[in-house]
GULUMMI-559482 format. One line per 4 residues: number of its first residue (from 1); for each residue x, y, z of N, C-alpha, C, O. Coordinates in Angstrom, 3 decimals. Layout:
BEGIN
NUM	X Y Z X Y Z X Y Z X Y Z; ...
This chain:
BEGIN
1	99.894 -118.366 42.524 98.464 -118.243 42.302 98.162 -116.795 41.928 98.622 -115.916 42.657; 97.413 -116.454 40.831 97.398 -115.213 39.953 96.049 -114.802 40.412 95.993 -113.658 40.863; 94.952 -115.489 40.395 93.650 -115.812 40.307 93.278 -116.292 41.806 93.821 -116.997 42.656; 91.937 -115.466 41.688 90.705 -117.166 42.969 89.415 -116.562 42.567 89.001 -115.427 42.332
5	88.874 -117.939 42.582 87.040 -117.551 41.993 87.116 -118.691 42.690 87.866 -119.667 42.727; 85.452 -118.050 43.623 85.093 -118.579 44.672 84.280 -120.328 44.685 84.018 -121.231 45.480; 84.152 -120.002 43.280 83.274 -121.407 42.678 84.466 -122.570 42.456 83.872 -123.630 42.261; 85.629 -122.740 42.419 86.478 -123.535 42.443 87.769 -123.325 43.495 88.587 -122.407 43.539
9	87.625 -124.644 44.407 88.866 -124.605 45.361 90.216 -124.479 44.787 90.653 -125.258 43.939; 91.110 -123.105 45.452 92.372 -123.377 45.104 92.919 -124.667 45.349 92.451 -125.406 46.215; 93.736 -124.926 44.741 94.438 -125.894 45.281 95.093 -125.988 46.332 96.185 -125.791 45.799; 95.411 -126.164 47.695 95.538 -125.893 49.235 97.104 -125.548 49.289 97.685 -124.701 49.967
13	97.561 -126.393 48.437 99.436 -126.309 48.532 99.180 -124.551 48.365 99.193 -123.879 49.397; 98.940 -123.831 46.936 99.027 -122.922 46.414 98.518 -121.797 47.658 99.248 -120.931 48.139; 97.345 -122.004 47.967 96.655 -121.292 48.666 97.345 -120.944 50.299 97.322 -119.867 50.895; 97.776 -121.896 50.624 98.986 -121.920 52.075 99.888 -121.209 51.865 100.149 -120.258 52.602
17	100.565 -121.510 50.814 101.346 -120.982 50.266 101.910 -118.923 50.476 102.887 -118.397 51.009; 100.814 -118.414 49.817 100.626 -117.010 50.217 99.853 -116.735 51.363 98.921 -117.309 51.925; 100.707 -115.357 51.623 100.389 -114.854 52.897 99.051 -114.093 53.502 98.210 -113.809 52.648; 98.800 -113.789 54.636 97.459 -113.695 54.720 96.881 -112.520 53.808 95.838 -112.560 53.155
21	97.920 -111.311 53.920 97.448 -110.612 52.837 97.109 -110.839 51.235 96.147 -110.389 50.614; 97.686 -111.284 50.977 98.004 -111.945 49.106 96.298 -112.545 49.687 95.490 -111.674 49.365; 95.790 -113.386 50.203 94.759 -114.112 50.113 93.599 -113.429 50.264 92.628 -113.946 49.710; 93.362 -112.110 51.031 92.566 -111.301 50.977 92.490 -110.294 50.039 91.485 -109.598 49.890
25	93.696 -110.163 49.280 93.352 -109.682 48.200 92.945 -110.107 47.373 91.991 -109.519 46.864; 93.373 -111.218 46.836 93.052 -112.093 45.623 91.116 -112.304 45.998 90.361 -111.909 45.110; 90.711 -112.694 46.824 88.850 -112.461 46.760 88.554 -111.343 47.099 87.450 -111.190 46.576; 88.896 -110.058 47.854 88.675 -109.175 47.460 88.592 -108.641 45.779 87.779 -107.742 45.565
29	89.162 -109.007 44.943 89.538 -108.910 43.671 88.956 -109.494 42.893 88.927 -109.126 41.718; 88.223 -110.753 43.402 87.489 -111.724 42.966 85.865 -110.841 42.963 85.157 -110.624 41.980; 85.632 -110.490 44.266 84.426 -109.777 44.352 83.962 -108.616 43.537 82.804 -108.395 43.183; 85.286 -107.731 43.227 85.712 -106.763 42.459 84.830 -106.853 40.995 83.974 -106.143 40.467
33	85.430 -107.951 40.687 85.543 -107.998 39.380 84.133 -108.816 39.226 83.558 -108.863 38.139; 83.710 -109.343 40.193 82.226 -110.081 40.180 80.987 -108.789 40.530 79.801 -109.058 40.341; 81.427 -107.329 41.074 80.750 -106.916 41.422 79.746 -106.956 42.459 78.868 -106.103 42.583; 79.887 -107.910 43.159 79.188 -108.351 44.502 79.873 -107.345 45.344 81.057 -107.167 45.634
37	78.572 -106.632 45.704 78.899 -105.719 47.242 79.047 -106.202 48.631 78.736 -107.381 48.802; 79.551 -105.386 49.890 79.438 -105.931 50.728 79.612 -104.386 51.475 80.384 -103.560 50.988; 78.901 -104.126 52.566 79.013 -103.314 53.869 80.791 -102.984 53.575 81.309 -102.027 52.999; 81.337 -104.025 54.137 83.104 -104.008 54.098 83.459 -104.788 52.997 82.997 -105.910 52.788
41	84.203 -104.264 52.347 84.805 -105.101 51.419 85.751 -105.893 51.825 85.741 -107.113 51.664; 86.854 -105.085 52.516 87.549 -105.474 53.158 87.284 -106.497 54.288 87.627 -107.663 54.088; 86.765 -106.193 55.325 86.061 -106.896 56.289 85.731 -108.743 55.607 86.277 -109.817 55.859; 84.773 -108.411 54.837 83.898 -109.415 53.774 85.285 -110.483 53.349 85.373 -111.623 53.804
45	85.970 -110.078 52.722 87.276 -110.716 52.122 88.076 -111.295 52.941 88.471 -112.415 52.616; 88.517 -110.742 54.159 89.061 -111.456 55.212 88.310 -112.722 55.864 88.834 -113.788 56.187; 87.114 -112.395 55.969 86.276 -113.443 57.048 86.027 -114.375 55.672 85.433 -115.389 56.039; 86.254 -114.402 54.282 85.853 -115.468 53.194 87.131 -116.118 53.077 87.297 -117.303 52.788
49	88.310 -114.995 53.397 89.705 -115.874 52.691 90.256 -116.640 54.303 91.232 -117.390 54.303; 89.456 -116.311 55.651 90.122 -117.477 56.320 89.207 -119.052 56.261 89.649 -120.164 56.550; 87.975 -118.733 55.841 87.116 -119.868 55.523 87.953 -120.602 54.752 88.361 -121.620 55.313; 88.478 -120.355 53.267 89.062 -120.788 52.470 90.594 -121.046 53.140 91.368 -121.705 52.445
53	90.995 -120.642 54.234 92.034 -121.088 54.390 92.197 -122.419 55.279 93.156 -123.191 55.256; 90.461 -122.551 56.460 90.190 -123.376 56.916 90.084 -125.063 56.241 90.211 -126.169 56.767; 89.750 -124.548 54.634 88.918 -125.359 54.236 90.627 -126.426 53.694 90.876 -127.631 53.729; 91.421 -125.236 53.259 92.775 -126.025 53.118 93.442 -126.065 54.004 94.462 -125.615 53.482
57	93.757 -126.297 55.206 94.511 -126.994 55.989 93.808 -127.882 56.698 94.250 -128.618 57.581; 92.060 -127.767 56.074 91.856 -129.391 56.878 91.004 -128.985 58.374 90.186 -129.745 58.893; 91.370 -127.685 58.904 90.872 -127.611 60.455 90.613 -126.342 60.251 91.133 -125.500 59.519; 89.205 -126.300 61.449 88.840 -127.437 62.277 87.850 -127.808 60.985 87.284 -127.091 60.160
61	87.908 -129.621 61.232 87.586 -130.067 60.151 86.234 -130.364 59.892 85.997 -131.235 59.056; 85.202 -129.726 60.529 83.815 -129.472 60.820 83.463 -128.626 59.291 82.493 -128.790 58.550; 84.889 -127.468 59.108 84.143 -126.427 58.430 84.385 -126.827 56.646 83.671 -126.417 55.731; 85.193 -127.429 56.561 85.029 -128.630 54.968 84.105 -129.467 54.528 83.780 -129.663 53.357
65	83.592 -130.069 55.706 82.401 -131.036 56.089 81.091 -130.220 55.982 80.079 -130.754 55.527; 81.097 -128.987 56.377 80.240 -128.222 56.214 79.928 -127.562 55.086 78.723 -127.362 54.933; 80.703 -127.135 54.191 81.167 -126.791 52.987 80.528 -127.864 51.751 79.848 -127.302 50.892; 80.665 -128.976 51.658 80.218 -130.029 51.317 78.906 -130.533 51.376 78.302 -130.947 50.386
69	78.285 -130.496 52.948 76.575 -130.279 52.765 76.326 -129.227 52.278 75.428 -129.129 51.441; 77.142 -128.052 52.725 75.880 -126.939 51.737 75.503 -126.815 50.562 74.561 -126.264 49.993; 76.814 -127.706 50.128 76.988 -127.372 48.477 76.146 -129.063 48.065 75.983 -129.291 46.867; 75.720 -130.016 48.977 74.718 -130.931 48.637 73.686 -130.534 49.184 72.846 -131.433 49.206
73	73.188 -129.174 49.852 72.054 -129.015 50.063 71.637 -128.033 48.830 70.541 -127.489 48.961; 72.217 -127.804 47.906 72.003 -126.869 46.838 72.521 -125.503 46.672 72.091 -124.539 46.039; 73.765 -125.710 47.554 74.623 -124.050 47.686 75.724 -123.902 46.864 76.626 -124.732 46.980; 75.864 -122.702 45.779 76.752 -123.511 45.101 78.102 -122.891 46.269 77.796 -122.216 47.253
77	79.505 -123.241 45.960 80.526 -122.865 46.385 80.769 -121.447 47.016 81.117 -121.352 48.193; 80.592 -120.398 46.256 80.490 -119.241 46.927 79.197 -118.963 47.843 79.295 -118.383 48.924; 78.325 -119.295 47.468 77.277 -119.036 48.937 77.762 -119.396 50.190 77.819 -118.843 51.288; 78.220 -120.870 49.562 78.814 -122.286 50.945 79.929 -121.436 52.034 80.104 -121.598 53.241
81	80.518 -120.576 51.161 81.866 -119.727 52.061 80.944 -118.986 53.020 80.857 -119.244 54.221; 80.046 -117.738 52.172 79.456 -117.104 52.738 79.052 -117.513 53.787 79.383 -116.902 54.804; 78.067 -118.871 53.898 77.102 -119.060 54.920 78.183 -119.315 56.522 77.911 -118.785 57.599; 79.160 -120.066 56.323 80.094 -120.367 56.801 81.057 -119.276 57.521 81.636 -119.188 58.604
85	80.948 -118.648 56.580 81.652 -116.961 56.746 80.893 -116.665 57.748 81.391 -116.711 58.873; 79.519 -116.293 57.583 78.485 -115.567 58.661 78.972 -116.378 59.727 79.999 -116.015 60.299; 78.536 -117.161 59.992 79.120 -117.999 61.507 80.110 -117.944 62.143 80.180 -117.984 63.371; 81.223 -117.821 61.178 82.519 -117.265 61.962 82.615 -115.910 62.200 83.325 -115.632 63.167
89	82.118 -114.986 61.615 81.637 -113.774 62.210 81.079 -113.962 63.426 81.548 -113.327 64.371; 80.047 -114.805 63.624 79.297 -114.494 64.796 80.067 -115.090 66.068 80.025 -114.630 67.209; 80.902 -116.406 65.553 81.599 -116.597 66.409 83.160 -115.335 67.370 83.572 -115.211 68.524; 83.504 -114.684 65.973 84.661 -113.460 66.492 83.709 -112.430 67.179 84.069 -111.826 68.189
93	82.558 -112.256 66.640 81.943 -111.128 67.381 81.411 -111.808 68.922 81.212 -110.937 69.770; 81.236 -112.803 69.241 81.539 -113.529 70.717 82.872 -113.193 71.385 83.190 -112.624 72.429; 83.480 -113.728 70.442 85.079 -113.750 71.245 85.282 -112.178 71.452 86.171 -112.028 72.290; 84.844 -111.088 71.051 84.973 -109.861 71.131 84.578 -109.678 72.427 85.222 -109.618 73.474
97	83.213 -109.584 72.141 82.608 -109.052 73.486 82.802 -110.043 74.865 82.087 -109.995 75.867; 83.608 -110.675 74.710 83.621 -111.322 75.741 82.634 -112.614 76.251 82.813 -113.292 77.263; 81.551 -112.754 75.261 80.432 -113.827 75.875 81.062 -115.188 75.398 80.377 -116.032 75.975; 81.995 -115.832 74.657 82.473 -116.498 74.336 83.286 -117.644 75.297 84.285 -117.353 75.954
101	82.652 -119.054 75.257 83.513 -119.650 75.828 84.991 -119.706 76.280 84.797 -118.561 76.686; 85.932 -119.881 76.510 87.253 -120.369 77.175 87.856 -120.489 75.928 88.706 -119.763 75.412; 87.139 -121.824 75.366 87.642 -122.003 73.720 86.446 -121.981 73.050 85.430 -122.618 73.331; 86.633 -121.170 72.101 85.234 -120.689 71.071 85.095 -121.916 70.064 84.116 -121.816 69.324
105	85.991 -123.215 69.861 85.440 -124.037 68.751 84.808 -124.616 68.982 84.065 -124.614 68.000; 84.228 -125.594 70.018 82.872 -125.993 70.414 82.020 -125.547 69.769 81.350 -126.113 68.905; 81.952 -124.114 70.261 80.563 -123.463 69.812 80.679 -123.304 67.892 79.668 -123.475 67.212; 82.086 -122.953 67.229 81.919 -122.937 66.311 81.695 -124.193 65.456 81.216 -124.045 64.332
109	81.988 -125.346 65.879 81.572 -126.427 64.986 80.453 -126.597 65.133 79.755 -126.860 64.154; 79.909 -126.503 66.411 78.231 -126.770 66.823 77.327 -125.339 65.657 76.509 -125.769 64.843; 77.500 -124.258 65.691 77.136 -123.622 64.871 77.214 -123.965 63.622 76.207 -123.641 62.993; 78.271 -124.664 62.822 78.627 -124.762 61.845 77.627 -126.154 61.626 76.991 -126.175 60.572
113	77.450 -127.388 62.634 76.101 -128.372 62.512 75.063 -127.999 62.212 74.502 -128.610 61.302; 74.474 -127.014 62.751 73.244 -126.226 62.653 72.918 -125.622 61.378 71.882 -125.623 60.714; 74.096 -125.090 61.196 73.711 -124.556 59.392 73.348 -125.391 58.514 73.808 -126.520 58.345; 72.218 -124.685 57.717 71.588 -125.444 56.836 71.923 -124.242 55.445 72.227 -123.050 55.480
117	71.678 -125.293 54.172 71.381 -124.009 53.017 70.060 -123.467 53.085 69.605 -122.480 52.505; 69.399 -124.426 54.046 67.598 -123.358 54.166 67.945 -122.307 55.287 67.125 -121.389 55.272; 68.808 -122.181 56.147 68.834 -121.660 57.333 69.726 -120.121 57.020 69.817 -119.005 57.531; 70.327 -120.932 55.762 71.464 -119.425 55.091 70.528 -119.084 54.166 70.750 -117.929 53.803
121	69.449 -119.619 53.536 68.935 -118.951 52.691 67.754 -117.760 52.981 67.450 -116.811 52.258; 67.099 -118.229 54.545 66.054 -117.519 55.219 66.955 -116.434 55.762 66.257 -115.421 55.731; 68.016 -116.156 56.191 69.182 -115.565 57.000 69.130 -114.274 56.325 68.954 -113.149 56.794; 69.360 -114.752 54.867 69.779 -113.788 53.968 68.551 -112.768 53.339 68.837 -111.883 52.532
């Protein structure tokens, strides 16, 4: 895999395939070249390329499912990461500080229910 643009799923074989770095670079690179800023670039690219890594292996399988309404609630593909993205942020920044359940996926699929494309769009 040479390429990733956020508007079309790699193909999952491909995308598994390379390692966690190779995958944060490649949308880092993506962003690059799209010019979309972010606070962290770095940061930004990691928390988008494990979404995308979620989304290909299937689990937890809330966040594909989720991916799918957003993008039928009118999100196109790259927002859909984003919004998704934010949540798993908020979920690691739990598990950080410690306020975080035992096991944090509960809360992250339940977060991930809650999201709406109106709820990422007021957010933003």
């Amino acid at each position: 895999m040479r390429d990733y643009d956020a508007e079309r799923p790699p193909e999952p074989w491909q995308w598994l395939a390379l390692d966690e770095v190779e995958r944060v670079r490649l949308v880092r690179e993506y962003h690059k070249r799209k010019r979309i800023d972010a606070i962290s670039l770095q940061g930004h690219a990691a928390f988008h390329a494990i979404v995308e890594t979620q989304v290909a292996m299937g689990e937890p399988s809330a966040v594909a499912a989720t991916l799918r309404r957003l993008q039928s609630e009118g999100l196109d593909r790259h927002d859909a990461i984003h919004a998704i993205g934010s949540v798993l942020a908020e979920q690691f920044h739990a598990v950080a500080s410690g306020s975080a359940q035992t096991d944090p996926n509960p809360a992250y699929a339940a977060a991930l229910e809650r999201l709406s494309a109106e709820s990422w769009r007021h957010a933003r």
